[in-house]
C-alpha positions, 0 to 999 in steps of 0.5 A, a space after each residue: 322829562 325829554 324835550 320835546 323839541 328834539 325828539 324825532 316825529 316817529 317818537 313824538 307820534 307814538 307819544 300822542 298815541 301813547 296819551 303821554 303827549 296832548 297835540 295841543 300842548 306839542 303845538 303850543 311849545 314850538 310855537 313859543 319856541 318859534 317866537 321866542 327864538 333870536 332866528 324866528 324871522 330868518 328861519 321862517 317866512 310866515 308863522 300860521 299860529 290859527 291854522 296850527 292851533 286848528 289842527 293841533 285841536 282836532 288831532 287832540 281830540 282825535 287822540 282822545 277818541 282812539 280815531 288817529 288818522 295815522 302815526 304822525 297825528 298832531 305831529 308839529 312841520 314846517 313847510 317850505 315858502 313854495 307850498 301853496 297853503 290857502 288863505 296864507 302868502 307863498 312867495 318862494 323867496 322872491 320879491 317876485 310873487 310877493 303878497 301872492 295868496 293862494 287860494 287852495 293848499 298843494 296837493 302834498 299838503 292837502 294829504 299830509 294835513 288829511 294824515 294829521 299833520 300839524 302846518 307851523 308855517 312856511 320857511 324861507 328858501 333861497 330865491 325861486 330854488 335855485 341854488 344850493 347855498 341857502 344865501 339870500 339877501 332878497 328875503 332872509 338867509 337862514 342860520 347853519 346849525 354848525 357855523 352861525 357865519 356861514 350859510 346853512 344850504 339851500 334852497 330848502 334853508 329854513 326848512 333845514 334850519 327849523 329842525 335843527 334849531 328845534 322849530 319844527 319836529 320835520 320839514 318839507 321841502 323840494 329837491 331840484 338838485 339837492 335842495 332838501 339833501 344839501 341843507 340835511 347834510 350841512 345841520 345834520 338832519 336826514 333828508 330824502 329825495 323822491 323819485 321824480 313824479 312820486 309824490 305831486 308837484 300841483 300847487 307847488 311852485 315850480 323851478 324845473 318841472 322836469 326835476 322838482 321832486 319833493 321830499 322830507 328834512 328829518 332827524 331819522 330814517 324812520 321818520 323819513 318814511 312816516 313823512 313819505 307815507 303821509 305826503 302821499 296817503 300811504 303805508 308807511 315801510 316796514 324798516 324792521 329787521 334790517 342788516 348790512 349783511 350781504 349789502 353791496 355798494 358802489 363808490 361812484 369814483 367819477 366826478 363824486 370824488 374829486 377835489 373832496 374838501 378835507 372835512 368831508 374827505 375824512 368823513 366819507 372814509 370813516 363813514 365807509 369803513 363803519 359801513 363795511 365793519 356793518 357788514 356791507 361790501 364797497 366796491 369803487 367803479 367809474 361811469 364815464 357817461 357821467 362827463 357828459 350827463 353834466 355837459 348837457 344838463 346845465 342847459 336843461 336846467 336853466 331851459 326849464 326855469 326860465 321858460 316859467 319864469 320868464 314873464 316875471 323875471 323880465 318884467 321886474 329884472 331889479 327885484 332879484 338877486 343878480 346871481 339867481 337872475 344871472 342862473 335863470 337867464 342862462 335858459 334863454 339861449 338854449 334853442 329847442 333842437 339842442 333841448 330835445 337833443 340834450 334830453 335825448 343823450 339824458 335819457 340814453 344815460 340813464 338807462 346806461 347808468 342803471 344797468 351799470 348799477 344794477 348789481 349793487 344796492 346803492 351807490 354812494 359818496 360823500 353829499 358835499 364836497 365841501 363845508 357851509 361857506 361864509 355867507 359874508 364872502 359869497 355876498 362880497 365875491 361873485 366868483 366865489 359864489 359861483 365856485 362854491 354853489 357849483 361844488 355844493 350841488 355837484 354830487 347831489 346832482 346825480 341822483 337828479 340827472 339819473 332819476 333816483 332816489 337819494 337820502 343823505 345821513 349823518 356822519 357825526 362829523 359836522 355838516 358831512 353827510 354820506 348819500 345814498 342812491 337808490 334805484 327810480 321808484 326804490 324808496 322802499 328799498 333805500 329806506 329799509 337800506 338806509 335805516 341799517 345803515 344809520 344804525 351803523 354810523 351812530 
């Protein structure tokens, strides 16, 4: 009999419809998994035993009535420590919000759960989301699928973490600059980052409003749309029939490709010729106006967290990490002109950047440039830390700053992963793009 905690969502969904798999029984497997496992209190934050054995009840007898509410009914997911889940801690990794219980469920949650979802738990994240290593020592810094000494990716780390170890069938995270696409890539998981605005950030606690996106930490593109579908209440798309035939792709040269690791370097290149084997057309083209996306961003990002943060921050400065706390007081001496100024020229690039890439359909390269860092030497040497967090985010960056969609695939070459941007609101399409492509590369 097959695993069930290696099967994909989609395949464990139509199991239960199938009458092959009981939700309850599927439920009570990751979660002995989860206590018996040597990583169970670095991977998660909170285990919601009552809560998923509820769920798993009624999906159970939904299934036996022919009543599913959709094709991931009963399906087992984790949930990332900044989710609002009532009656049940979100502390988003911080000492800050600590012992902080909602009252009521994120609203994603509250239409996943609606859709059949089953809610194993919160997992633990790097602190308030700001950094893309997966490191912290505030809380708990996850294990890497690949290198049990280096960091697994952040800040969507125990999200990662849950799937590759076979805790959880999927995840859901958020993805500010790459925190669902970074920890995806360095397990070897799909992961999908939305559109800004698609899906609610209510009851989601915040790092930069004006970037957060959520978004799903998965083992196929199938199951990335089926996730999408549930967190919003929708259909799911229709990946049938899908082909490379005719693609077109743009390598993005600027930025994306510089100072590539060894690792990823030969990843990327063996990923892009299996691409064009497919059928697909790779052109290489440079968009200057990316220098200074980047120039004005960085200011952006910390305004934005630090004018939420901020009230908890200052008054309880010796609770946090000095490097997340360095990063989020970077915010406070961005003055107003300059924001609206950097917003303005942010905007104006965008625009740039979409007619410019218009004609293709994706623009892709590598998801890091680099591979999971030790987790021992980022801890011992600050400048280290702020090299490699840097590089870590640089390209999944981009898809943040020109407001698209991304999704990252394996490349079979461990913790390298190949990205796919998309256009603004074409989750659709990069989805059905996405699944001819990972065909491709298995």
């Amino acid at each position: 009999m097959q695993d069930w905690r290696w099967m994909s969502a989609a395949d464990l969904g139509r199991a239960i419809g199938a009458d092959e798999i009981d939700p309850i029984a599927l439920t009570e497997t990751y979660l002995q998994a989860i206590d018996g496992h040597e990583h169970r209190d670095r991977i998660y934050a909170r285990v919601t035993p009552a809560r998923a054995r509820a769920e798993a009840e009624a999906a159970s007898k939904r299934a036996k009535t022919g009543f599913r509410r959709g094709p991931l009914d009963g399906v087992p997911v984790s949930w990332k420590d900044l989710f609002d889940t009532a009656g049940i801690a979100t502390e988003a990794g911080t000492a800050l919000m600590a012992g902080r219980i909602p009252d009521r469920d994120a609203k994603v949650l509250e239409t996943a759960t609606a859709a059949g979802l089953v809610c194993l738990g919160k997992t633990h994240m790097s602190e308030i989301a700001f950094s893309g290593l997966g490191l912290n020592p505030i809380t708990a810094t996850p294990p890497c699928k690949n290198d049990p000494d280096a960091v697994p990716g952040g800040s969507s780390s125990g999200a990662g973490a849950s799937v590759a170890f076979g805790l959880a069938a999927a995840a859901i995270g958020s993805d500010t600059g790459g925190s669902v696409r970074i920890p995806s890539a360095w397990n070897d998981l799909v992961g999908l980052k939305t559109s800004h605005g698609r899906l609610s950030l209510e009851r989601v606690v915040p790092l930069c409003l004006t970037f957060d996106t959520v978004g799903p930490l998965c083992r196929t593109v199938e199951d990335a749309a089926l996730l999408l579908a549930a967190l919003e209440g929708s259909k799911s798309t229709d990946l049938k029939g899908n082909s490379l035939e005719g693609a077109r792709l743009m390598v993005l040269d600027t930025i994306a490709m510089d100072d590539l690791r060894d690792a990823p370097s030969a990843a990327f290149q063996s990923a892009t010729e299996r691409l064009q084997n497919a059928g697909a057309t790779i052109e290489h083209r440079y968009f200057s106006q990316l220098f200074d996306a980047f120039r004005v961003a960085g200011d952006l990002y910390a305004a934005d967290s630090y004018g939420w943060w901020r009230d908890l921050v200052e008054a309880h400065p010796e609770k946090m990490f000095p490097q997340i706390l360095e990063r989020v007081r970077g915010g406070q001496n961005v003055s107003g002109p300059d924001y609206t100024a950097g917003w303005n020229l942010l905007r104006d690039i965008r625009n740039q950047y979409a007619a410019e890439t218009a004609e293709f359909d994706a623009v892709i390269m590598p998801t890091a440039p680099i591979l999971p860092p030790s987790a021992e030497r980022l801890l011992a040497d600050d400048d280290y830390y702020k090299t490699e967090n840097l590089l870590a985010l640089r390209n999944t960056r981009v898809a943040n700053m020109m407001d698209v969609c991304s999704m990252t695939l394996p490349t079979g070459v461990p913790s390298c992963g190949v990205m796919f941007n998309g256009r603004n609101g074409g989750e659709a399409e990069l989805l059905r793009l996405c699944a001819a492509a990972e065909d491709a590369l298995t």
